[in-house]
C-alpha positions as CSV (number, residue, x, y, z in Angstrom):
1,X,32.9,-24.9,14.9
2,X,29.1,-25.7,14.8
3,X,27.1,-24.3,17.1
4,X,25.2,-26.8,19.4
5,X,23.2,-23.9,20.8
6,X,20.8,-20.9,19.5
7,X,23.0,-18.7,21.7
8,X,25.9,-19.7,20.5
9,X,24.3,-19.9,16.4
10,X,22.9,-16.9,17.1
11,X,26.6,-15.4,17.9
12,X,28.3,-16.9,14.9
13,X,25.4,-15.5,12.6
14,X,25.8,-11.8,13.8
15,X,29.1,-11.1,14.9
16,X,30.5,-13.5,12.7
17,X,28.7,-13.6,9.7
18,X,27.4,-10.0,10.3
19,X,24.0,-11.3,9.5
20,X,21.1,-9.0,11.6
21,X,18.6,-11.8,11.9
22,X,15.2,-10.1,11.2
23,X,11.8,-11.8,11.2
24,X,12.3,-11.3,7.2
25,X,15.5,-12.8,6.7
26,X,14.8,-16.4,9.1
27,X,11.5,-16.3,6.6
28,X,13.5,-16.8,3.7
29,X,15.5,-19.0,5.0
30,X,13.1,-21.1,6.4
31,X,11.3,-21.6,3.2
32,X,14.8,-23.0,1.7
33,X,15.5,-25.5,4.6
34,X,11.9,-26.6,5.0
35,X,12.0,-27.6,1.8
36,X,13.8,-31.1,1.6
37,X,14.0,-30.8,-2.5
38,X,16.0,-28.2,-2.4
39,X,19.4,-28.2,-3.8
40,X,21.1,-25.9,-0.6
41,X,18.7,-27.7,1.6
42,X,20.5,-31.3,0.4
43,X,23.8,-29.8,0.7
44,X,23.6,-28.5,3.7
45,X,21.9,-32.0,4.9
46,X,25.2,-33.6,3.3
47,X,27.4,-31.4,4.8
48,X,25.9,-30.7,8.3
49,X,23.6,-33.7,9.0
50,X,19.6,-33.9,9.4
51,X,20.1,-33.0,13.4
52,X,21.6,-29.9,12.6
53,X,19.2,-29.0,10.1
54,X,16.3,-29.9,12.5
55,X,18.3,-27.3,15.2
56,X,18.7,-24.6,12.8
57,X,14.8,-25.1,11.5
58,X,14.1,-24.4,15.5
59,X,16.6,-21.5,16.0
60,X,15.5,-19.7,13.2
61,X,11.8,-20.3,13.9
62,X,13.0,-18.4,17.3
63,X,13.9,-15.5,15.6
């Protein structure tokens, strides 16, 4: 399932992932999806879509 929500993103990456989201971590990671050259960046874009890249740009930056 993809999350259509930050609550429900935000589930999947700590229970599910058992990811703790820190101001650290959603740094590193937005430095990789802000950054359309990228190879993960253009794989996640091909697998995911540019919408769901643009909500998890936004969820992280909520972090």
């Amino acid at each position: 399932m993809i999350p259509q929500t930050f609550e429900q993103w935000k589930n999947c990456i700590i229970n599910d992932c058992k990811i703790n989201l820190t101001k650290g971590f959603a740094e590193q990671r937005l430095a990789v999806y802000k950054d359309k050259k990228n190879n993960e960046t253009q794989k996640f874009v091909s697998l995911y879509g540019e919408q769901h890249l643009q909500n998890i740009i936004n969820w992280f930056k909520q972090i």
